[in-house]
C-alpha positions as CSV (number, residue, x, y, z in Angstrom):
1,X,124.8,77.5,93.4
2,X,122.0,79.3,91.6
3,X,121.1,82.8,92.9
4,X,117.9,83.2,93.7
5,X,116.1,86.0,91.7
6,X,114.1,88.9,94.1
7,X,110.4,88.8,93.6
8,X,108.9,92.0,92.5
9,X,106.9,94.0,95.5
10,X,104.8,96.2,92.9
11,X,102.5,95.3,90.2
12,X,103.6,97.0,87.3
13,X,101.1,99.7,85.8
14,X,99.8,99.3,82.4
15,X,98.8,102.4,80.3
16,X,96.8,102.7,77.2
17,X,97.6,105.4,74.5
18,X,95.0,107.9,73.5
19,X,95.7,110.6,70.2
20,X,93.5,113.2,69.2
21,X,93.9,116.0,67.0
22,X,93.6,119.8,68.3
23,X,92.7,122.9,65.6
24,X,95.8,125.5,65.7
25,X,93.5,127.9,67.8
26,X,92.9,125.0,70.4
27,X,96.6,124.2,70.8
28,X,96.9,127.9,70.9
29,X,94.5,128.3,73.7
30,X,96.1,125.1,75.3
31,X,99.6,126.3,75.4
32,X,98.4,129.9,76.8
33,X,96.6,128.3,79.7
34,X,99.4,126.0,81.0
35,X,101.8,129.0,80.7
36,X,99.7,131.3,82.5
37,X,99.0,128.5,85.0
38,X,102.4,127.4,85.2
39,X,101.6,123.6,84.2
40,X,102.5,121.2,81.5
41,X,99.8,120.3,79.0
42,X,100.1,116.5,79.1
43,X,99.6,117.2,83.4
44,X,96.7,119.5,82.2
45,X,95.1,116.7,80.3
46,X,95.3,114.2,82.8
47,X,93.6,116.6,86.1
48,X,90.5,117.1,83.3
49,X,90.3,113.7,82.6
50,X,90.9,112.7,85.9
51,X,88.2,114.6,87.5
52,X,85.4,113.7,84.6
53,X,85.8,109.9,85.1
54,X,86.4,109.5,88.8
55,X,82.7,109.1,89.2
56,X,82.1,106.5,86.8
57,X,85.1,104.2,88.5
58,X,83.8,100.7,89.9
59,X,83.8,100.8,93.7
60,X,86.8,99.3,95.1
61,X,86.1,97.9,98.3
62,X,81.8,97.1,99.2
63,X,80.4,99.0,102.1
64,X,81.4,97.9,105.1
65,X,77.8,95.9,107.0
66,X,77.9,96.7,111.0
67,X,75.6,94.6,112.4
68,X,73.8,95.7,116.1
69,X,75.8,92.9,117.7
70,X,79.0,94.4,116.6
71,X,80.8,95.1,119.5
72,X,82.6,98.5,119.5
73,X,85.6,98.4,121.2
74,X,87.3,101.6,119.8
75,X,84.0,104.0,119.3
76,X,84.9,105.9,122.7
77,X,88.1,106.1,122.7
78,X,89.8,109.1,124.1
């Protein structure tokens, strides 16, 4: 009897490398912060990134049209 093979329940995430170079001073600078800040520079990176590109993200989902003849069964709902 062949076994049947599970199907995966994620999508697996795909990640892109990025390499740029850093002056001694920077990297300096870089390591000071994260140990005064008790973080890891990689997790440092990332929240900087992370919060300069969030804007410029397509919109997931469209905006949601409510027409007047919508009924609204859960507006009042105490």
């Amino acid at each position: 009897m062949a076994r049947r093979k599970r199907k995966n329940k994620r999508k697996p995430l795909r990640f892109k490398q990025i390499c740029f170079k850093l002056t001694v001073g920077q990297k300096a600078a870089l390591d000071r912060y994260c140990r005064m800040h008790n973080t890891t520079t990689l997790r440092f990176l990332r929240t900087l990134v992370m919060s300069q590109v969030e804007r410029y993200r397509p919109e997931s989902h469209p905006a949601s049209m409510v027409t007047e003849n919508q009924l609204g069964l859960f507006d009042d709902v105490i």
